[in-house]
C-alpha positions as CSV (number, residue, x, y, z in Angstrom):
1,X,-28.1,22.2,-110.6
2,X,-26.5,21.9,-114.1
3,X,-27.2,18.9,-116.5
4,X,-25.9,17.8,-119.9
5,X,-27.7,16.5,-122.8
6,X,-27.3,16.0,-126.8
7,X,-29.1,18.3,-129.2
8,X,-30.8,17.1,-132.3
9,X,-29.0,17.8,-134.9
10,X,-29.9,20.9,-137.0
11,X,-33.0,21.4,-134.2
12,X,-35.2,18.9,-136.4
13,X,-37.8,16.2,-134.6
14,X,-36.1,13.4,-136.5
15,X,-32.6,14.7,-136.6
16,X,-30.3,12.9,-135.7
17,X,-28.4,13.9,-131.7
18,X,-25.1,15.6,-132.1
19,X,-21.9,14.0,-130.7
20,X,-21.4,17.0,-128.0
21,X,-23.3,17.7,-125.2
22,X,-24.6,20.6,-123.8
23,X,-25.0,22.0,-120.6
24,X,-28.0,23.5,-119.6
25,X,-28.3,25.1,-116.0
26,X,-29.9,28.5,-114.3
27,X,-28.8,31.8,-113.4
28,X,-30.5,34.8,-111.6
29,X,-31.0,38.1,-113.8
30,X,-29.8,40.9,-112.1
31,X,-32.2,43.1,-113.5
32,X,-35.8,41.6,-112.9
33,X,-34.0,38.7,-109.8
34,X,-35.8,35.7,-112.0
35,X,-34.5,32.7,-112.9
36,X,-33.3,32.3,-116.4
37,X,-32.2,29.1,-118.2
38,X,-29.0,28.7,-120.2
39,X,-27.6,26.7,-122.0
40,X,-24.1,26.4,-123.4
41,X,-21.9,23.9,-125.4
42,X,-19.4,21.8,-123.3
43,X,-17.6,21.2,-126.2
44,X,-17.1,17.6,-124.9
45,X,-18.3,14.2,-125.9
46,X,-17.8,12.3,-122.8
47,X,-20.7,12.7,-120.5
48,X,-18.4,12.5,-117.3
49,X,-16.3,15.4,-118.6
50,X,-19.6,17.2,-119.9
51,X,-21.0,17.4,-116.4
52,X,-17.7,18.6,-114.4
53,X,-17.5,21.3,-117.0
54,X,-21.5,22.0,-117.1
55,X,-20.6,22.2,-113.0
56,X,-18.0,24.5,-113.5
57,X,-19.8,26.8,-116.1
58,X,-23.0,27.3,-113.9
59,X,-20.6,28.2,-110.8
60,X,-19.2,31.0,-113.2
61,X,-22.3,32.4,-114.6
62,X,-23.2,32.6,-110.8
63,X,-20.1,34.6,-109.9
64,X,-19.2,31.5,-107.4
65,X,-15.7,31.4,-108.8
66,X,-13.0,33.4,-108.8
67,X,-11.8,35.2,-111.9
68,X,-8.1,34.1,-111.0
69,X,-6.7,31.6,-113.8
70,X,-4.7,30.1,-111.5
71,X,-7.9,28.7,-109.2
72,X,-10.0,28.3,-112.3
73,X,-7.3,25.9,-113.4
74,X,-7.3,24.5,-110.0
75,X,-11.1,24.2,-110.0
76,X,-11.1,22.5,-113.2
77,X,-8.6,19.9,-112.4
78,X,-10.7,18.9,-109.1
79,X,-14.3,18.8,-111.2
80,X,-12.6,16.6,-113.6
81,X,-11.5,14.2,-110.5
82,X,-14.6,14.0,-109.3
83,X,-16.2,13.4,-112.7
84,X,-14.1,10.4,-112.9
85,X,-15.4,9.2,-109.6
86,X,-18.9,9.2,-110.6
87,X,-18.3,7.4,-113.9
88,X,-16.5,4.7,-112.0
89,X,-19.3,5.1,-109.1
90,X,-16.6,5.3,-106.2
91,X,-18.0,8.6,-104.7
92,X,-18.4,7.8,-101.1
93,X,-18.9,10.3,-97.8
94,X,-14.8,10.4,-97.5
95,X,-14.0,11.1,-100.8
96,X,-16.8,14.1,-101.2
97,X,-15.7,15.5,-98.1
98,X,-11.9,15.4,-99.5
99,X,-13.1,17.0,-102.3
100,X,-15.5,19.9,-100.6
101,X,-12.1,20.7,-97.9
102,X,-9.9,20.4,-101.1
103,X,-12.4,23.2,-103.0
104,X,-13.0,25.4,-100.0
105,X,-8.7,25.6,-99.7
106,X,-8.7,26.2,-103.9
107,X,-11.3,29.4,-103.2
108,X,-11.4,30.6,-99.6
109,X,-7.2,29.5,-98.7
110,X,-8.8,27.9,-95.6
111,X,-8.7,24.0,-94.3
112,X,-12.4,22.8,-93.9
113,X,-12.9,21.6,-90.6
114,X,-12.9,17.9,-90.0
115,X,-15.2,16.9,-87.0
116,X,-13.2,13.5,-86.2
117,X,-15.1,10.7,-83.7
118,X,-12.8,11.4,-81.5
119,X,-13.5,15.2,-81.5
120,X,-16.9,14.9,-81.2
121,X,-17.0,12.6,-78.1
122,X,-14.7,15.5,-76.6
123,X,-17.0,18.1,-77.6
124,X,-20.5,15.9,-76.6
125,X,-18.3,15.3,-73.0
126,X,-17.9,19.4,-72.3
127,X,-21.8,19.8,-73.4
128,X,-22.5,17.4,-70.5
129,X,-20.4,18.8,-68.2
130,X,-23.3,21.2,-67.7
131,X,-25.9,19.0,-67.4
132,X,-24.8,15.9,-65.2
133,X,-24.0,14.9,-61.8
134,X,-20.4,14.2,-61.2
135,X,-21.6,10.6,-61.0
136,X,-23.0,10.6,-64.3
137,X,-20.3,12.6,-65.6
138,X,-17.9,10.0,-64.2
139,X,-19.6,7.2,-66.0
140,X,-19.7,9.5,-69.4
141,X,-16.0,9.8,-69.2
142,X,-15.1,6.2,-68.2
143,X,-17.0,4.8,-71.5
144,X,-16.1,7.3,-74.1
145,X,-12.1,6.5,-72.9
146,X,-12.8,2.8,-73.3
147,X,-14.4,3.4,-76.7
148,X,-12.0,5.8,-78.0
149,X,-8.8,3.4,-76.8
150,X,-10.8,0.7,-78.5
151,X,-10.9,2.6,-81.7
152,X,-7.4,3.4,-81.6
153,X,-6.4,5.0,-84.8
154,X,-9.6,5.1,-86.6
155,X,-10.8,7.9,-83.7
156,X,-9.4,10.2,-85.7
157,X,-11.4,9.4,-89.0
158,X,-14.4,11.5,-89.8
159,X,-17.3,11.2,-87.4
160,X,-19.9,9.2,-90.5
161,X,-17.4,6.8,-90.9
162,X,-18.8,4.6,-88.1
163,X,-20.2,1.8,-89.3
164,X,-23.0,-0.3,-87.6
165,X,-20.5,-2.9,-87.9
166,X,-17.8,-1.5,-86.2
167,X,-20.7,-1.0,-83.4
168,X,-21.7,-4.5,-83.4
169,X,-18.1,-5.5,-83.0
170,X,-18.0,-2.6,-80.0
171,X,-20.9,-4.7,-78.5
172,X,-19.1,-8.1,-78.8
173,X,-15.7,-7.0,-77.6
174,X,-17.8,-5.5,-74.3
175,X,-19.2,-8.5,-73.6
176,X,-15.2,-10.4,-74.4
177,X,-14.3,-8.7,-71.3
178,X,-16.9,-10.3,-69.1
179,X,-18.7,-7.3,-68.7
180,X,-22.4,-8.0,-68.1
181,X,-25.3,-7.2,-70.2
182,X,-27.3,-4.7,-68.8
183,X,-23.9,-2.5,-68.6
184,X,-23.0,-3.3,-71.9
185,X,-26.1,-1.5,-72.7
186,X,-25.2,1.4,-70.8
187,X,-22.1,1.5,-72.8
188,X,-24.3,1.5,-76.0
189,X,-27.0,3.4,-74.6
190,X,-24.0,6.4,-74.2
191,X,-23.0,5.9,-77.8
192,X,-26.1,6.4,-79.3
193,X,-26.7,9.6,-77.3
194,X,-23.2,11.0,-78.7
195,X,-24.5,9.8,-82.3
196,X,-28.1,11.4,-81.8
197,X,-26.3,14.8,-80.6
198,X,-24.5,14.5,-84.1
199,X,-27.8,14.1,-86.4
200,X,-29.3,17.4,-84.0
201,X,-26.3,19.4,-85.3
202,X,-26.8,18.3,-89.0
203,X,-23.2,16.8,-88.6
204,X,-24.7,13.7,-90.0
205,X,-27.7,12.3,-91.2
206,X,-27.1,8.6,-90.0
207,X,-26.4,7.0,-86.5
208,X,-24.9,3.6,-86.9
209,X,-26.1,2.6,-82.8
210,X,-29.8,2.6,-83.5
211,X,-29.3,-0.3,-85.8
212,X,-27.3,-2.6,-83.3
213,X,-29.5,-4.9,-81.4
214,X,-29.1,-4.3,-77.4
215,X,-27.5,-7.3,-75.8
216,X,-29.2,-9.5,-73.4
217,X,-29.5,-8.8,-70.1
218,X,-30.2,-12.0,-68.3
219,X,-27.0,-12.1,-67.0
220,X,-27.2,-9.2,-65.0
221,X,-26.9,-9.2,-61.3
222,X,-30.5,-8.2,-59.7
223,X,-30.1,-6.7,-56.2
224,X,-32.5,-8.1,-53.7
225,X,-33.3,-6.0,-50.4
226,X,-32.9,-6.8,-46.8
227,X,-35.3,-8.0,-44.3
228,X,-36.4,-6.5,-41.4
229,X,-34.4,-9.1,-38.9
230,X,-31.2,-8.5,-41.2
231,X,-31.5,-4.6,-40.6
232,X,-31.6,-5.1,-37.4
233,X,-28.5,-7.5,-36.9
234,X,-26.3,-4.9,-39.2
235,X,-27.5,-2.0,-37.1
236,X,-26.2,-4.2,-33.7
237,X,-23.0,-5.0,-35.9
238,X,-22.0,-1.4,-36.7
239,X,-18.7,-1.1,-35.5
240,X,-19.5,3.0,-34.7
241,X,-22.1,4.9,-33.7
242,X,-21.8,6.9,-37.2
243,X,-21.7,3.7,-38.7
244,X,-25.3,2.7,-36.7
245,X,-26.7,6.1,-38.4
246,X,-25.6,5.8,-41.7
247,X,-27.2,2.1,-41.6
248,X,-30.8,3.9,-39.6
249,X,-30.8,6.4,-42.1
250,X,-30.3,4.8,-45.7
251,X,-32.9,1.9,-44.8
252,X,-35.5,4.6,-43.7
253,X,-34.6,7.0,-46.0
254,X,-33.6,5.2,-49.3
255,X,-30.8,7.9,-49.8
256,X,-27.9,6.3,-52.1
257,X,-24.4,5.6,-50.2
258,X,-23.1,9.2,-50.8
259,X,-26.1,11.4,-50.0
260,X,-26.4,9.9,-46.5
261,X,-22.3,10.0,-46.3
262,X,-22.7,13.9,-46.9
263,X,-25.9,14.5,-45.3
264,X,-26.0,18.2,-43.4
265,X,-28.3,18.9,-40.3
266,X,-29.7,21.9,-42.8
267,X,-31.1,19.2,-44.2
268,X,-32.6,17.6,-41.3
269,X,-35.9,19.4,-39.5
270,X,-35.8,18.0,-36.2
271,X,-39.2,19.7,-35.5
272,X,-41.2,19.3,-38.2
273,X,-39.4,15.9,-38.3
274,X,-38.6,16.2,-42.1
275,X,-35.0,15.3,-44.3
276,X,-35.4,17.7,-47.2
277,X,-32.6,17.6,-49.9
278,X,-31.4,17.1,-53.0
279,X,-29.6,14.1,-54.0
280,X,-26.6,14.4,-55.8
281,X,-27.8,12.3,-58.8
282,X,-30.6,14.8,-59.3
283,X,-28.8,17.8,-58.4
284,X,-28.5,19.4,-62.2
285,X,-31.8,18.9,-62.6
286,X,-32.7,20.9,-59.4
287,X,-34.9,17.8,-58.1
288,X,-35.5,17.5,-54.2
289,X,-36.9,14.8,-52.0
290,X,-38.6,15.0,-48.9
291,X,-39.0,12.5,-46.3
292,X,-40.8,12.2,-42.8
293,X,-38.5,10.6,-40.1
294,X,-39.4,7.3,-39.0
295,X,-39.5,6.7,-35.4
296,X,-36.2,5.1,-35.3
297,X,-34.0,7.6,-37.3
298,X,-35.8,10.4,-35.5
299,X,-34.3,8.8,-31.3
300,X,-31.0,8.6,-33.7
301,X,-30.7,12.0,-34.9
302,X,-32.4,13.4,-31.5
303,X,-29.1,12.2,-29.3
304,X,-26.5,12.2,-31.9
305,X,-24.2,15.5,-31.1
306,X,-23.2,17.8,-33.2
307,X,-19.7,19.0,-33.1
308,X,-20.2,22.3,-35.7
309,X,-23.3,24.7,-35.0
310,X,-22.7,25.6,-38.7
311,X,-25.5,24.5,-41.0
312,X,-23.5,23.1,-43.6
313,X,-22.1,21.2,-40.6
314,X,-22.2,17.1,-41.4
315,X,-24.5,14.6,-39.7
316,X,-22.4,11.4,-40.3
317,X,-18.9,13.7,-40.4
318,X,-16.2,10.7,-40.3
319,X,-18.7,9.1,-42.9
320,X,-18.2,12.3,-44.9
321,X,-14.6,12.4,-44.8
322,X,-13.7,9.2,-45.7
323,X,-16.1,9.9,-49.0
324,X,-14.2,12.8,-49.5
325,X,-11.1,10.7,-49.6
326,X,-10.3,9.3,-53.1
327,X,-8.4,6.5,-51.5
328,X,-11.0,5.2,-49.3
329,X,-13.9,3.6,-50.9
330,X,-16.5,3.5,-48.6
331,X,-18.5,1.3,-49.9
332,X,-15.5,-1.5,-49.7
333,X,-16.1,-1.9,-45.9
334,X,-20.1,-2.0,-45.6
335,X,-19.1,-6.0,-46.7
336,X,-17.5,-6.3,-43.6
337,X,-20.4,-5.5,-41.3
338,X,-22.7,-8.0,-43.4
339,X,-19.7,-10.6,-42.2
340,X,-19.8,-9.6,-38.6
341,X,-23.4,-9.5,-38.8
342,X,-24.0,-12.7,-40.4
343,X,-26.1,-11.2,-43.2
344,X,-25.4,-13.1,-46.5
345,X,-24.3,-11.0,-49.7
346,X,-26.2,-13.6,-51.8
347,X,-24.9,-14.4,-55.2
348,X,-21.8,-13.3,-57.0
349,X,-22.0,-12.2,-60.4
350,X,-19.7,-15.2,-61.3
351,X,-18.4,-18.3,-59.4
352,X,-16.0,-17.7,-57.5
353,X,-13.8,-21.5,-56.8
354,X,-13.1,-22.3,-53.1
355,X,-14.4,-18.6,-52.3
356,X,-11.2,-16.8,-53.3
357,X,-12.2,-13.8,-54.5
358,X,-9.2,-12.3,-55.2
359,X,-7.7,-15.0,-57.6
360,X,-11.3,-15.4,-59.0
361,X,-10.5,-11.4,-60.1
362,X,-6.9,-12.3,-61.6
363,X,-8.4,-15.4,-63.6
364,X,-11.8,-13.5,-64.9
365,X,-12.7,-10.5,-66.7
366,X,-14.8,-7.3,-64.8
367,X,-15.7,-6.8,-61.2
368,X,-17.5,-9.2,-59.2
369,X,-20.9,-8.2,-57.8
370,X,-22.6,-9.5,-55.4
371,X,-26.8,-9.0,-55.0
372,X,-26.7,-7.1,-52.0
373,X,-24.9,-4.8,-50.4
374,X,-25.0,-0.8,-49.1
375,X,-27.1,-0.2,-52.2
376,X,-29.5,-3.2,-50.9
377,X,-31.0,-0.6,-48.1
378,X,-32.5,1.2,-51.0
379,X,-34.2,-1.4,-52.2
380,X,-35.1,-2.6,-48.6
381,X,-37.0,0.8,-47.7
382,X,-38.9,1.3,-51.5
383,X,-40.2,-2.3,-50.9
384,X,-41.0,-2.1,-47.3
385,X,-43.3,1.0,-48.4
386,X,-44.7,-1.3,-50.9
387,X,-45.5,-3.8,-48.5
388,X,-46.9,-1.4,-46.5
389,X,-49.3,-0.5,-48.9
390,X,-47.7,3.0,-50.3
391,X,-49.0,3.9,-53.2
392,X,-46.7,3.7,-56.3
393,X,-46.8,7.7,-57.4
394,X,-46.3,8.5,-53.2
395,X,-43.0,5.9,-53.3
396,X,-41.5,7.8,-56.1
397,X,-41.9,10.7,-54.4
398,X,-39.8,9.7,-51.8
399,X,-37.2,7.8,-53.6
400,X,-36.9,10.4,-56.0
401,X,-37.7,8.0,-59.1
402,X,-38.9,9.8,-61.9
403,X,-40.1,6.3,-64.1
404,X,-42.2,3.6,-63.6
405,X,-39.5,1.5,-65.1
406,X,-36.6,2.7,-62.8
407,X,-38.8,2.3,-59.8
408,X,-39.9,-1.3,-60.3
409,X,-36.4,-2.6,-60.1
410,X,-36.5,-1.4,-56.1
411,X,-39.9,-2.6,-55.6
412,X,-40.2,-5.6,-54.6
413,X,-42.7,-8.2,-52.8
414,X,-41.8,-9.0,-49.0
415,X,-41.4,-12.7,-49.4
416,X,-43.6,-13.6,-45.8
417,X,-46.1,-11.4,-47.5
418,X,-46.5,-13.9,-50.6
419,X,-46.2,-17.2,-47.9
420,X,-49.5,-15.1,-46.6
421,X,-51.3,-14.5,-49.3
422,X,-50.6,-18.5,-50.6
423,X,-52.0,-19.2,-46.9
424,X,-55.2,-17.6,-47.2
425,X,-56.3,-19.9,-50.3
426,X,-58.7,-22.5,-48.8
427,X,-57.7,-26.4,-49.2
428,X,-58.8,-28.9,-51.7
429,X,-60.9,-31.8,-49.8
430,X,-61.5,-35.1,-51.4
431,X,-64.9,-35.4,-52.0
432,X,-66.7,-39.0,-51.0
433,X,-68.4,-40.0,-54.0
């Protein structure tokens, strides 16, 4: 890269430096391919001026520029400009990039390509596509649209000029909205992963996330499983027979809501009394499960008819349709068998005054949770397995977990196991002395 410096005057030791600089850079001999040095007056006594046209005089010797007067003209003008900026130290990211898409239009006539934040999240989206369930994908979507209207007109600045700051403020406006911790982190967790896709491309060398700290998540709503007696009441409240399966299967199966919705009697083995399959969450990464059939699910699936001989015919199909239907959620009317059952929901994720949930929405900010719910039966069969005394690798083989972490959220201690275990410990007797 070319330099500038002052010669002593008349080439003596002790002379003293002349008023001009010169520019002193390398160029490639074409006969032997070395490097030789040169160097060559700038005719200029400003160092700022010295160095945009040493720049500019390397870039000939090199053949980088163009003959043309016009461009060279051109050329010169924008080296000068940015010669300025680095006396007055106001070079930033924007302004070299301004002035790299301003030289590649002088030389090549063509607009350097501007990757934008809001280009980037579009292109990081399509490159999931490939990768995600239509879950995931769903979630993907959902935050990058939040972020992006958040943003509003600065989405369409460069992708570096994120700040950690404007991350940090991200991360307070999530949690503004009432939205709890642990998905506030989901939100950041997505935005880093966009960022970290950036640094892999070389688009930048910086991701202003990784510096944000996470926010806390002791507000987040923990889901707690079901007992045994409170299975059983919601299986007697099922208001079908479907119903009555679904209910059978996801507490002996620990399938999520939609897998045992869309479960297929290709799936089921009535014979070797396996349910092999692969959930929908896992599908992209071509991940299956298989579980035995309990006892229970087994007299279920043994009497339950089957209105298609087709394979791909549905076990639970009204279940299956009504997932299918983008107007009918499901998961909206399992709260309706707790009620007829008598089987709490436990906590909301925020009071809710004289139980109205409705105005509690209007009056708050995000969704209210509750700790239990359809969801609850997964967390009902991984911990009756641990209560049972399943080994940990054997119960994430069956859930489908693939970490420690994740799986310790569903595991957890039957509650009349602990009251046993405090039972066993022998009693303190006052001793006569």
């Amino acid at each position: 890269m070319a330099s500038v410096f002052k010669r002593k005057a008349g080439g003596k030791a002790d002379g003293k430096k002349s008023a001009i600089y010169t520019a002193q850079f390398y160029i490639t001999n074409p006969d032997t391919g070395e490097l030789e040095k040169v160097w060559k007056s700038t005719g200029e006594t400003n160092k700022s001026k010295a160095l945009a046209k040493a720049v500019e005089m390397e870039r000939l010797a090199q053949g980088a520029m163009p003959a043309d007067d016009s461009k060279q003209e051109q050329m010169k003008s924008l080296y000068s400009q940015l010669g300025q900026e680095m006396a007055r130290e106001t070079i930033t990211s924007v302004s070299l990039r301004k002035f790299f898409s301003s030289m590649m239009r002088i030389l090549t006539g063509e607009e350097m390509e501007i990757v934008t934040i809001k280009s980037w999240c579009s292109e990081w989206l399509a490159r999931k596509e490939r990768e995600s369930s239509k879950a995931t994908m769903a979630r993907y979507k959902g935050h990058v649209k939040a972020f992006i209207a958040w943003m509003g007109d600065n989405a369409a600045k460069p992708l570096e000029t994120l700040t950690t700051g404007d991350v940090e403020r991200w991360k307070r406006h999530l949690l503004d909205q009432g939205i709890a911790g642990k998905t506030a982190l989901s939100y950041l967790k997505d935005l880093g992963q966009i960022y970290r896709y950036a640094i892999r491309e070389g688009l930048i060398a910086f991701s202003p996330v990784g510096a944000v700290a996470a926010p806390s998540t002791d507000d987040s709503q923990e889901r707690k499983p079901f007992t045994s007696e409170e299975v059983s009441k919601l299986i007697a409240a099922a208001p079908s027979e479907q119903w009555r399966g679904m209910i059978l299967a996801a507490a002996f199966t620990g399938l999520r809501l939609g897998d045992v919705a869309r479960l297929k009697w290709s799936s089921v083995n009535l014979e070797t009394k396996m349910i092999e399959l692969m959930p929908a969450k896992t599908k992209r990464k071509k991940k299956t499960v298989s579980i035995p059939i309990h006892p229970d699910l087994l007299a279920y699936l043994s009497a339950a008819p089957v209105a298609d001989d087709s394979p791909d015919a549905y076990v639970f199909p009204d279940m299956a349709r009504l997932k299918e239907n983008a107007g009918s959620k499901l998961s909206d009317r399992f709260p309706e068998i707790m009620k007829a059952a008598g089987v709490s929901r436990g906590k909301a994720s925020r009071e809710i005054p004289d139980g109205d949930e409705e105005a509690a929405k209007t009056k708050g900010k995000g969704r209210i949770t509750y700790e239990r719910g359809f969801h609850s039966l997964r967390h009902t069969f991984t911990t009756w397995l641990r209560t049972a005394g399943v080994s940990e690798e054997d119960r994430m083989s069956l859930t489908g977990h693939s970490t420690r972490d994740t799986h310790a959220i569903y595991s957890h201690t039957d509650e009349k196991v602990l009251r046993d275990a405090v039972g066993k410990l022998s009693t303190l007797k006052d001793k006569k002395k």
